[in-house]
Backbone as a printed PyTorch tensor [residue, N CA C, xyz], in Angstrom:
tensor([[[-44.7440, 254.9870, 218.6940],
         [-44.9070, 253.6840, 219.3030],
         [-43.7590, 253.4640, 220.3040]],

        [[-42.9220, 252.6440, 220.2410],
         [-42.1130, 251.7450, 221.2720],
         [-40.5530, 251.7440, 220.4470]],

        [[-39.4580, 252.7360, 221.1800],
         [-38.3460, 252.5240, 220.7250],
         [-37.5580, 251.0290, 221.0430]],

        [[-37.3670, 249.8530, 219.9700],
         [-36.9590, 248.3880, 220.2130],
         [-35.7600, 248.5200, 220.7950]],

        [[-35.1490, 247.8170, 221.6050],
         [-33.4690, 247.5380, 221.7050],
         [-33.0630, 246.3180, 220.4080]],

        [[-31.8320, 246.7820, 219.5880],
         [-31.2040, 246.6070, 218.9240],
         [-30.0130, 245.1270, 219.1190]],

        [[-30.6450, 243.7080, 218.5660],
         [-29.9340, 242.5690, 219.2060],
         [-28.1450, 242.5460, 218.1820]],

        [[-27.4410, 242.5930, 219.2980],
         [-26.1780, 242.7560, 218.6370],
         [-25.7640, 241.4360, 218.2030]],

        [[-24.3420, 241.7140, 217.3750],
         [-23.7600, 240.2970, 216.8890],
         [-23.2570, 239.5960, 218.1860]],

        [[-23.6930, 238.1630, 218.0160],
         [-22.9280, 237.0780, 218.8600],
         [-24.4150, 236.5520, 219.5070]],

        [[-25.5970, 237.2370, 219.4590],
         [-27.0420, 237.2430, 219.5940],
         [-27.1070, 235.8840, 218.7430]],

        [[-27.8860, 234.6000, 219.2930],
         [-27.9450, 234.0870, 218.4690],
         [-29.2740, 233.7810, 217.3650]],

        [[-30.4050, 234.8760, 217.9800],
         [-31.1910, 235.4310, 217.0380],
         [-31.0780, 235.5330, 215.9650]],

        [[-29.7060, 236.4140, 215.8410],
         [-30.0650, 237.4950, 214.8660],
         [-29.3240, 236.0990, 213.5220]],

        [[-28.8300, 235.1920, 213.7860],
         [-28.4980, 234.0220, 212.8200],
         [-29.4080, 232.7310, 212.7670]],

        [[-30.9470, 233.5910, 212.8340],
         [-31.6150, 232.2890, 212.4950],
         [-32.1940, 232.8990, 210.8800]],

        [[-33.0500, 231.7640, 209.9900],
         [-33.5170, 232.1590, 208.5300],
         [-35.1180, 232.6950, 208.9360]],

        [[-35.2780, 233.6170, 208.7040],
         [-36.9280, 234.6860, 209.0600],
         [-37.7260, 233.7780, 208.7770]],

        [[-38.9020, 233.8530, 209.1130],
         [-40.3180, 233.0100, 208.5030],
         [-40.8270, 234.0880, 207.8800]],

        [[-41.7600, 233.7980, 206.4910],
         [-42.6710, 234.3350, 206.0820],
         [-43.7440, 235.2350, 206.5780]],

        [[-43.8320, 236.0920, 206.2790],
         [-45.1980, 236.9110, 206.6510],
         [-46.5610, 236.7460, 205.8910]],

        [[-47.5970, 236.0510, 206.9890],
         [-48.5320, 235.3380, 206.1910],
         [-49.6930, 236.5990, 206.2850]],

        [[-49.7890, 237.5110, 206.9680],
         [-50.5750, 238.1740, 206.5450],
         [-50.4300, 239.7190, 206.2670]],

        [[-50.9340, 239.9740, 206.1320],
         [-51.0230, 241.6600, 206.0540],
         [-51.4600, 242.5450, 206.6840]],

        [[-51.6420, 244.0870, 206.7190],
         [-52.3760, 245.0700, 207.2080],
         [-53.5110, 244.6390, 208.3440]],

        [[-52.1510, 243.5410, 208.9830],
         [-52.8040, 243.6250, 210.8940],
         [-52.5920, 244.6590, 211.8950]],

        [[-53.2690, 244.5050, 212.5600],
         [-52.9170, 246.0460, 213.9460],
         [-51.4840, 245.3810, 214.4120]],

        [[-51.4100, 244.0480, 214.3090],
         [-50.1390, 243.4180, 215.1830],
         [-48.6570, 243.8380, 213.9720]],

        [[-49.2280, 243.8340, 212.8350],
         [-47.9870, 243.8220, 211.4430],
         [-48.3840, 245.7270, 211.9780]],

        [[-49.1050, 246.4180, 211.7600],
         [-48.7820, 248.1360, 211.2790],
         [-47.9360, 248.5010, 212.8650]],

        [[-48.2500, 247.5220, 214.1020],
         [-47.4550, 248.3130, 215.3710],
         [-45.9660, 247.8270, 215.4280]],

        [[-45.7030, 246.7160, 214.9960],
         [-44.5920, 246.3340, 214.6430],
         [-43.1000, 247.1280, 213.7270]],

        [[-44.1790, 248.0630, 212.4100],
         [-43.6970, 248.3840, 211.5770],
         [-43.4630, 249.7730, 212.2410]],

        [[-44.3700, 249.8320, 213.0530],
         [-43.9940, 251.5070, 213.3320],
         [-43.0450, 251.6450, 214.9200]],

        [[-42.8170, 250.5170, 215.1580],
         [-41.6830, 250.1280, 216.2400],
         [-40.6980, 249.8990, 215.7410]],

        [[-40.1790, 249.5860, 214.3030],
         [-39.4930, 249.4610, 213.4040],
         [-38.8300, 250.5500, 213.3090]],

        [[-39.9250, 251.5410, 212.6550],
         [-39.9380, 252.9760, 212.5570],
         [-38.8850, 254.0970, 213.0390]],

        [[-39.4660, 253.5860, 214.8960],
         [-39.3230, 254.2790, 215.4530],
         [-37.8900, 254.2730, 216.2070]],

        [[-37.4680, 252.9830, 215.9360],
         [-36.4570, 252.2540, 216.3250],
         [-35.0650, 252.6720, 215.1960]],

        [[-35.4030, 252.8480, 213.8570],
         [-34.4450, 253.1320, 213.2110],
         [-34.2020, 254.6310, 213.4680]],

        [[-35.4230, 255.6240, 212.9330],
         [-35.1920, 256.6690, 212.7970],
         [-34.3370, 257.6450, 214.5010]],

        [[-34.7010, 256.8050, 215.7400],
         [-34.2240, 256.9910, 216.8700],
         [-32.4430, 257.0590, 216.8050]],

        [[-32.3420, 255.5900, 216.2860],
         [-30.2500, 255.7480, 216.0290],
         [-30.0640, 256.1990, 214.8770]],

        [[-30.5670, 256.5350, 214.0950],
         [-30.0820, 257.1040, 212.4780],
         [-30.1730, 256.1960, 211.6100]],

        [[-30.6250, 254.9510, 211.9210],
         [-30.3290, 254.2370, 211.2050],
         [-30.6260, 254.3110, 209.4730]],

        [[-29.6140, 253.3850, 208.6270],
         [-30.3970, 253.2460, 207.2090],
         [-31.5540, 252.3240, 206.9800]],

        [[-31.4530, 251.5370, 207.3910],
         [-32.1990, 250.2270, 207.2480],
         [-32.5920, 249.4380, 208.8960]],

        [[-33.5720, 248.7970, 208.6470],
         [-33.4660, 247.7020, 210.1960],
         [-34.8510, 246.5120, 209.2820]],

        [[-34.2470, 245.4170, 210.0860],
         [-34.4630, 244.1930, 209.3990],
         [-35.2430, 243.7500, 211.2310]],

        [[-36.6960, 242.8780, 211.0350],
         [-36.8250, 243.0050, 212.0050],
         [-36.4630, 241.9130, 213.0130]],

        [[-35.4080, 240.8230, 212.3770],
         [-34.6250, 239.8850, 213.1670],
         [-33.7960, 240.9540, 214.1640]],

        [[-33.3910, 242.2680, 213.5660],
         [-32.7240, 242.5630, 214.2290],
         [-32.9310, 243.4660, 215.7070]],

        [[-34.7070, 243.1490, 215.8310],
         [-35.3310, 243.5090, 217.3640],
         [-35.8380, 242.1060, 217.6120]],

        [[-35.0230, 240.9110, 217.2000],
         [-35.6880, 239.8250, 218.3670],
         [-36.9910, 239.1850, 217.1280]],

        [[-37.4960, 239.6160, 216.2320],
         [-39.0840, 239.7180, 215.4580],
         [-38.1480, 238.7530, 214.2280]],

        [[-38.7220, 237.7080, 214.3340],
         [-38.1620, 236.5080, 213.4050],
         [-39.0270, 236.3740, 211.8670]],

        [[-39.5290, 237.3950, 211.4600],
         [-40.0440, 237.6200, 210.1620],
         [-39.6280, 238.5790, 208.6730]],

        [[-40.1630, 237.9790, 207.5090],
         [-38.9440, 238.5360, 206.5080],
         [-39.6930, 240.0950, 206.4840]],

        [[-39.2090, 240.6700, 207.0180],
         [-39.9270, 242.0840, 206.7680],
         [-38.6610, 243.2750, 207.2120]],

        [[-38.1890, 244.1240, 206.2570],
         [-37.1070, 244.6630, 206.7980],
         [-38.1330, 246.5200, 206.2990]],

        [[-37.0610, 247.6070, 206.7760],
         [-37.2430, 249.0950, 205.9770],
         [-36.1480, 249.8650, 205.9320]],

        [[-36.2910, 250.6650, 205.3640],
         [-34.6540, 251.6590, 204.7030],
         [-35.5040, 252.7490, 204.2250]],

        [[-34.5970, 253.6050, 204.0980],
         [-34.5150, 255.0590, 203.4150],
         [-35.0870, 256.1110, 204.6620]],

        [[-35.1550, 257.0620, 203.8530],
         [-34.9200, 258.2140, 204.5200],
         [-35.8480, 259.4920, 203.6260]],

        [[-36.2820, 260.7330, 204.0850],
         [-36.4410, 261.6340, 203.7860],
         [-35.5530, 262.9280, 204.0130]],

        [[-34.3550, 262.4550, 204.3620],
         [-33.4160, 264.0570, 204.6840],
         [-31.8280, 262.6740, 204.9330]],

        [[-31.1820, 263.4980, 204.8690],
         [-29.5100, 262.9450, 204.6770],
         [-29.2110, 261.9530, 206.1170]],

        [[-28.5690, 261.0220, 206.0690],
         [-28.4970, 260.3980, 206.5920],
         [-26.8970, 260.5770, 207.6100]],

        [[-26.8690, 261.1250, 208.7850],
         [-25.6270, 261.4180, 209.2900],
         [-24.9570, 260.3070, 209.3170]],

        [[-24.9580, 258.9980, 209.7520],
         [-24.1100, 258.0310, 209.7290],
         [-23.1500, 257.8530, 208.0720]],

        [[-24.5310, 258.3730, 207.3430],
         [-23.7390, 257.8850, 205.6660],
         [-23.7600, 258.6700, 205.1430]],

        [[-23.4120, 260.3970, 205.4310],
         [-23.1720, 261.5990, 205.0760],
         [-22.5620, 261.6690, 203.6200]],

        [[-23.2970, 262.3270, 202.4170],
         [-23.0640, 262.2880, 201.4620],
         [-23.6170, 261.2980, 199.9640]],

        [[-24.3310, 260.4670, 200.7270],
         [-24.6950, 259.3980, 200.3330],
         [-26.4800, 259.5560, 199.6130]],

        [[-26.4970, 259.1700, 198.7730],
         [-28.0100, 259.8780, 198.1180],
         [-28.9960, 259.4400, 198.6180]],

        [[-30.3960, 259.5800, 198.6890],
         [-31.2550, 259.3380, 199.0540],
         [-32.2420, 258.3390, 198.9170]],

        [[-32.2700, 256.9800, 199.9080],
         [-33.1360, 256.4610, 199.3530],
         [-34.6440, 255.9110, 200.0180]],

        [[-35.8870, 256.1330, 198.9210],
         [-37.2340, 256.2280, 199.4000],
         [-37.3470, 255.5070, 200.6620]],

        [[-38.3300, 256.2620, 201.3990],
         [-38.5190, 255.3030, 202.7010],
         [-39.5110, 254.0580, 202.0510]],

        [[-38.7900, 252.9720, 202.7410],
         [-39.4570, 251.2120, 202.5070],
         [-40.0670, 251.0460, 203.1190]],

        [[-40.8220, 249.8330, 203.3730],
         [-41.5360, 248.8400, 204.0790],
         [-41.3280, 247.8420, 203.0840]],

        [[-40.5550, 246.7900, 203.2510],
         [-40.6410, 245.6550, 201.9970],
         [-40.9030, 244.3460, 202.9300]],

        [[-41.5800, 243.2420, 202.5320],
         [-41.9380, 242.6640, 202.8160],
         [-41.5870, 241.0700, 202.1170]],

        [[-41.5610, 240.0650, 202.7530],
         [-41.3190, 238.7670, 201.5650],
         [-39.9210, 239.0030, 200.6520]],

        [[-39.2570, 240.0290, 200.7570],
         [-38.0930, 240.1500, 199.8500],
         [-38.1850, 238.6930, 198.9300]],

        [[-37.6960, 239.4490, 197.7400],
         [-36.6450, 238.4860, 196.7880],
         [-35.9460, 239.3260, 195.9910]],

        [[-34.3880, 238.9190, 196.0490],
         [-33.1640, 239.9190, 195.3000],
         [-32.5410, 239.2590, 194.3340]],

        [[-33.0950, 239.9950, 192.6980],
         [-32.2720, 239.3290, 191.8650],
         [-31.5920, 239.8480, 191.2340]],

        [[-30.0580, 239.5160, 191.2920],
         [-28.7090, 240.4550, 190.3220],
         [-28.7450, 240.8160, 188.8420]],

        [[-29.0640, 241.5490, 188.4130],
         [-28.7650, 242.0780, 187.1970],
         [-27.5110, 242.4910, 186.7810]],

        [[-26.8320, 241.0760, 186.3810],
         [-25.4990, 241.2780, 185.6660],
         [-24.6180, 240.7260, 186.8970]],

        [[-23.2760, 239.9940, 186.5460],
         [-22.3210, 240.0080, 187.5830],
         [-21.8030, 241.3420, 187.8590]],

        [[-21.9020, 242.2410, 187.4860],
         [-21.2170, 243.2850, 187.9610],
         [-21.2170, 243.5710, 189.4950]],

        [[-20.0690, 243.6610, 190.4310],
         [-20.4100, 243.5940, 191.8970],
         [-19.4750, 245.1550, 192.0000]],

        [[-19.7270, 245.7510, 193.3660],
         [-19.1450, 247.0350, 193.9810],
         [-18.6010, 246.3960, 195.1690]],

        [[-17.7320, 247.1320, 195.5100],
         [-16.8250, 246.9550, 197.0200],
         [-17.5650, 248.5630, 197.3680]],

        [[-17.7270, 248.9340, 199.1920],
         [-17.9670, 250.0670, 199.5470],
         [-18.2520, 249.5650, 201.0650]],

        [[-17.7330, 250.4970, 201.6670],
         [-18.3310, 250.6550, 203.1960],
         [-19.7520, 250.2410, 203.9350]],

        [[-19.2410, 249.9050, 205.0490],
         [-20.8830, 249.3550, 205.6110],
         [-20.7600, 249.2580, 207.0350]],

        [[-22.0570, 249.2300, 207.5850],
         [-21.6470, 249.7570, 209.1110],
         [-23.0430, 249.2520, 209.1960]],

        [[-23.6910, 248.2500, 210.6200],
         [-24.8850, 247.7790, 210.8460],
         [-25.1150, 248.4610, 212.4550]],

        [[-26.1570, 248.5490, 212.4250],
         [-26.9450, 248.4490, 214.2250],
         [-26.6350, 247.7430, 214.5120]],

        [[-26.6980, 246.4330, 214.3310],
         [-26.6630, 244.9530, 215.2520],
         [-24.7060, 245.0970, 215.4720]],

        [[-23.8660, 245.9800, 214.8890],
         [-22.3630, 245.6600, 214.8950],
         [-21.7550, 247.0930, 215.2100]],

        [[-22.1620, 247.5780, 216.2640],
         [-22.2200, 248.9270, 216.5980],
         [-20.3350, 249.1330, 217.0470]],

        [[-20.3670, 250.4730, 215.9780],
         [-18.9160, 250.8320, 216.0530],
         [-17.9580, 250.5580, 214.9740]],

        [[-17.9370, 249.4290, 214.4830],
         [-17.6130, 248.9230, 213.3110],
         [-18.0120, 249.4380, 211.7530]],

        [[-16.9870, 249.1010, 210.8450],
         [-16.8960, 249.8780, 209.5610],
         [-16.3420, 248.5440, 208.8920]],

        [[-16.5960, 248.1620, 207.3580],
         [-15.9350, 247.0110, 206.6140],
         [-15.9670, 247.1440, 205.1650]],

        [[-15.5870, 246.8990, 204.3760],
         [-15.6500, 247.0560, 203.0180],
         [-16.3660, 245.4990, 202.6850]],

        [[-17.4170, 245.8730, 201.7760],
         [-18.5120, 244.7670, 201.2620],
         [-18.3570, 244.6310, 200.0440]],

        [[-18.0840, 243.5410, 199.4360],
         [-18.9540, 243.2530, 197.8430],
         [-20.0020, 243.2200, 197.8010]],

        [[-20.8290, 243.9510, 196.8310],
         [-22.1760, 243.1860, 196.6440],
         [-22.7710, 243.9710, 195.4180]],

        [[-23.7270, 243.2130, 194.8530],
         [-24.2320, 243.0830, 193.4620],
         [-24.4690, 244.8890, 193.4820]],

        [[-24.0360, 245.2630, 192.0990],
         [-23.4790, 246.8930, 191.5740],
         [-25.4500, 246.7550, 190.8710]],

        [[-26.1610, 246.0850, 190.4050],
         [-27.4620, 246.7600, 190.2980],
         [-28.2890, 244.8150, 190.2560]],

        [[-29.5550, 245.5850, 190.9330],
         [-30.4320, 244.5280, 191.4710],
         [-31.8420, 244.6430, 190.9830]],

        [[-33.1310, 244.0150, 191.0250],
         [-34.0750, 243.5710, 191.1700],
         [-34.7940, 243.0450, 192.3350]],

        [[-35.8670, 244.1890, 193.0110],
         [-35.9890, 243.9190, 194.1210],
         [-37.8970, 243.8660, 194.7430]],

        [[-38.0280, 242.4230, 194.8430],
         [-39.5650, 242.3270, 195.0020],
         [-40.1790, 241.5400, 196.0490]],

        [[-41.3080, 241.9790, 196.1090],
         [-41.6350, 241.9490, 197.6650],
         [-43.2660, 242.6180, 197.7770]],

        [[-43.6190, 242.8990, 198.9690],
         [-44.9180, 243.0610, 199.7030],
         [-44.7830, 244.2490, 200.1110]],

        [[-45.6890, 245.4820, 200.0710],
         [-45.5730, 246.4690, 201.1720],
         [-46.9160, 245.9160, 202.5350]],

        [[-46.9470, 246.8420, 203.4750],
         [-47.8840, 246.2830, 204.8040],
         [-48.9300, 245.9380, 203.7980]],

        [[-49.5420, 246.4050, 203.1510],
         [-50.9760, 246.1460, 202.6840],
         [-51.0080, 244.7430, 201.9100]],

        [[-50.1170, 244.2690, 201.4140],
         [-49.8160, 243.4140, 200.5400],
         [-49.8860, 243.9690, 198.9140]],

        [[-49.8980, 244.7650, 198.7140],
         [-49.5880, 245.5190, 197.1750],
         [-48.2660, 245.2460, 197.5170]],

        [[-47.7700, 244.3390, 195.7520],
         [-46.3740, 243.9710, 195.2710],
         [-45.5920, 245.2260, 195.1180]],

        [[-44.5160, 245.3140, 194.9200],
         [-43.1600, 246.0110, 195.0120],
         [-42.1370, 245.5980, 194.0040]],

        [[-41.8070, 246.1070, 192.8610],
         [-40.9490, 245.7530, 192.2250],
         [-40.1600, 246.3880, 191.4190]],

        [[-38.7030, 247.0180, 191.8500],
         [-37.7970, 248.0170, 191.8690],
         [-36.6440, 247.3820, 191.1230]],

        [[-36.2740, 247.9860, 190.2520],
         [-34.7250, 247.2570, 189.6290],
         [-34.0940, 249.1630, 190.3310]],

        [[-33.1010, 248.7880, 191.0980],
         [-31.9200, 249.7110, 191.2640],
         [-30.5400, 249.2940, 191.7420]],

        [[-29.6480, 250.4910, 192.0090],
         [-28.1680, 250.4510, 191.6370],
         [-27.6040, 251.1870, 192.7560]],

        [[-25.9960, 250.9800, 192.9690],
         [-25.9040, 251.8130, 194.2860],
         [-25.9950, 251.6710, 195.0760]],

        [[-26.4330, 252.6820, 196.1670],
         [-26.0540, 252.8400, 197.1050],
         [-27.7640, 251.8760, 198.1340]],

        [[-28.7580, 252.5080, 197.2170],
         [-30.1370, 252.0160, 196.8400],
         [-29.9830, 250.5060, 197.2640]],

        [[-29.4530, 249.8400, 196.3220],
         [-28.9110, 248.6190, 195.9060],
         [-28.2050, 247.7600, 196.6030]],

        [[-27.4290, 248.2890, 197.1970],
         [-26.3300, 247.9900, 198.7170],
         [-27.0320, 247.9440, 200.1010]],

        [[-28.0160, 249.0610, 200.2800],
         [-29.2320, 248.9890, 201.5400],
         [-29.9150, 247.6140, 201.8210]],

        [[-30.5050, 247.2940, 200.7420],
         [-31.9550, 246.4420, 200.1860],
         [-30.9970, 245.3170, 200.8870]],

        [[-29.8240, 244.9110, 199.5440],
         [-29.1580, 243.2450, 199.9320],
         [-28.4530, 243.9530, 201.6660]],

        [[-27.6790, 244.8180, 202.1120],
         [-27.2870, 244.6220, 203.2710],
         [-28.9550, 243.6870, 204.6350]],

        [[-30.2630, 245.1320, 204.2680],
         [-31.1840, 244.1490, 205.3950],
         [-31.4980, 242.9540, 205.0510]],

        [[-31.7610, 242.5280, 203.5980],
         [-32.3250, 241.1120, 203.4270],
         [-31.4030, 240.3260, 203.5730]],

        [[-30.0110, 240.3760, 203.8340],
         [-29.0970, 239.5210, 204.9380],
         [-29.8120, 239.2060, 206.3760]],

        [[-30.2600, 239.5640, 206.7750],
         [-30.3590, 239.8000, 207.9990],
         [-31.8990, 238.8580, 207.8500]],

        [[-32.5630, 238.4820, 206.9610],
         [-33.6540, 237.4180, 207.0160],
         [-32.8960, 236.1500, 206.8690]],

        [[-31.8180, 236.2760, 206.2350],
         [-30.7880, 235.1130, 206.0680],
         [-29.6450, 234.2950, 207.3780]],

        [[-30.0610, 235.1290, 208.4110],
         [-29.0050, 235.1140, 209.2840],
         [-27.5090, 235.4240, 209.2190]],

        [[-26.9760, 236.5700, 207.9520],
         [-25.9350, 236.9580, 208.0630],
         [-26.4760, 238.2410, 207.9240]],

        [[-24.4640, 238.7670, 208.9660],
         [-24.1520, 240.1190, 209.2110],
         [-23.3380, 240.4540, 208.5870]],

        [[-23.4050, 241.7540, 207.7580],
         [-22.1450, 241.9740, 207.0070],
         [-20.7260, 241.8370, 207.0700]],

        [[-19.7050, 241.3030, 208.7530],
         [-18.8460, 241.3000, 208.6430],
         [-18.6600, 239.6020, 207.8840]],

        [[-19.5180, 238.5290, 208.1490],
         [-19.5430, 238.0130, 207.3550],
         [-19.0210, 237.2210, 205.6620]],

        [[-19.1930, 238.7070, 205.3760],
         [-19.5230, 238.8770, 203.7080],
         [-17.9410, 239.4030, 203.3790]],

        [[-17.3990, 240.6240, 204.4510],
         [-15.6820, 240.9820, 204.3680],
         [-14.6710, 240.1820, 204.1200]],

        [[-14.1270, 240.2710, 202.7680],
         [-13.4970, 239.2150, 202.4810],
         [-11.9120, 240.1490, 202.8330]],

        [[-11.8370, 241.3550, 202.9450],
         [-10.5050, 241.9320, 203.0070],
         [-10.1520, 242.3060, 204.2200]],

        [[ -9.8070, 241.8540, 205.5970],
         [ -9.8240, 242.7170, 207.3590],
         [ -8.8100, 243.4880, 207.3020]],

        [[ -8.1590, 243.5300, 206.2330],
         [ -7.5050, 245.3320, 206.6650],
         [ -8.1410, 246.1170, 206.0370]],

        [[ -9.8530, 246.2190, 205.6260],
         [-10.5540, 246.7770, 205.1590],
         [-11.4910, 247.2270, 206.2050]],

        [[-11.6070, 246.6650, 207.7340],
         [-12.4830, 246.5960, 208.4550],
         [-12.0660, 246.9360, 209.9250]],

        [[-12.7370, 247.9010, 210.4590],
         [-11.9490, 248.5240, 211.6930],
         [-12.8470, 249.3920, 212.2990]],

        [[-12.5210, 249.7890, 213.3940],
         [-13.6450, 250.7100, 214.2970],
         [-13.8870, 251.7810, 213.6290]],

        [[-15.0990, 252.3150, 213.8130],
         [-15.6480, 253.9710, 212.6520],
         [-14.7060, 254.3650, 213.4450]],

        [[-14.5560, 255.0350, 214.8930],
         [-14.0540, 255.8020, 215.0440],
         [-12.4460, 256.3840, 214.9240]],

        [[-11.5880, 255.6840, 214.4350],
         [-10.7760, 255.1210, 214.0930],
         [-10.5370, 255.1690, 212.1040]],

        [[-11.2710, 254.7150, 211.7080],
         [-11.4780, 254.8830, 210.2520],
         [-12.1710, 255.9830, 209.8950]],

        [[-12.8360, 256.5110, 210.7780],
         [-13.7990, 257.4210, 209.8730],
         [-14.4270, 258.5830, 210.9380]],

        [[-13.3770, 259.5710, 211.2940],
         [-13.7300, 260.1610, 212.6720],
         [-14.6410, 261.0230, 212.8290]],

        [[-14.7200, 261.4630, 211.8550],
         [-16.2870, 262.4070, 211.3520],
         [-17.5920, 261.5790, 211.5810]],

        [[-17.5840, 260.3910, 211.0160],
         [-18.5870, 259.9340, 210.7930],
         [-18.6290, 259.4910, 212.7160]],

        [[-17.9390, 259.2730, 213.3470],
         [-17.9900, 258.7590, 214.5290],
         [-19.1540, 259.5610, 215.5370]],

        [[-18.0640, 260.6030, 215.0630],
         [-18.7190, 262.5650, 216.0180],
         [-20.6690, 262.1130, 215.5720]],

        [[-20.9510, 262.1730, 214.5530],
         [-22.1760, 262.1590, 214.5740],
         [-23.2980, 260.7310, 214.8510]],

        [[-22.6750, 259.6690, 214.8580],
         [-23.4300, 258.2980, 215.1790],
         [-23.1800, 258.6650, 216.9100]],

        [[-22.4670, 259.4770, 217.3380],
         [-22.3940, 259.9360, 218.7660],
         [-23.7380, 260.3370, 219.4200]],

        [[-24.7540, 261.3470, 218.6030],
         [-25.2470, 262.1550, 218.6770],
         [-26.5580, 261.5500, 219.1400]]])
């Protein structure tokens, strides 16, 4: 389909709250999704939320089928289509870990966020979705369904000497988001 341009922070898009997706398995919802698609898998991305092409609806996707160069080392998680999100924490237990968005290109930050979740929702067809996971899994899901919320992970950084240019923090990882 159609590689999207990517609305960066200071966009004031990308900080509005998504509307609902009222229908399903339209030609207008499957070209969307595969502009989505085509749009993540183009920059490497992990995830893309689709506030973050301008598309003001709760519909985000993540994962991957082969390693992810930006997050080298990092396990694998199923390719999504989630739809309608709702994220619920299982347990206070929270993780601190690295994070790096499309919309905040260049940038690296250390995040809290809930260590294992509950995660439900719509795929295109409208068949429900309902995943309890942990990790890294876990960290994907809540990083895009921010992004129906109108926040960006620097946001959420409660520590800024935790947060600094990849290339700079993380020079390996730089060489290949180059690519």
């Amino acid at each position: 389909m159609t590689v999207r341009d990517i609305l960066k922070m200071g966009d004031p898009r990308l900080l509005r709250t998504a509307e609902p997706v009222t229908a399903y398995n339209t030609a207008e919802l499957q070209a969307l999704i595969a502009d989505m698609h085509d749009t993540m898998v183009a920059v490497n991305g992990a995830g893309l939320a689709a506030p973050q092409i301008g598309v003001n609806l709760q519909l985000v996707m993540f994962g991957s089928s082969s390693v992810n160069p930006r997050y080298p080392g990092r396990p694998l998680v199923p390719r999504t289509v989630l739809i309608n999100p709702v994220i619920t924490p299982l347990g206070p237990q929270e993780e601190d870990d690295w994070e790096g968005c499309l919309s905040v290109p260049g940038l690296r930050g250390v995040v809290q966020r809930w260590a294992h979740i509950r995660y439900t929702g719509f795929d295109d067809k409208g068949s429900p979705i309902d995943r309890t996971v942990d990790g890294f899994h876990a960290r994907v899901v809540q990083h895009e369904c921010d992004h129906l919320i109108g926040t960006l992970y620097p946001m959420r950084v409660r520590d800024f000497t935790r947060f600094g240019f990849t290339d700079v923090l993380f020079p390996d990882i730089s060489a290949a988001e180059d690519d």
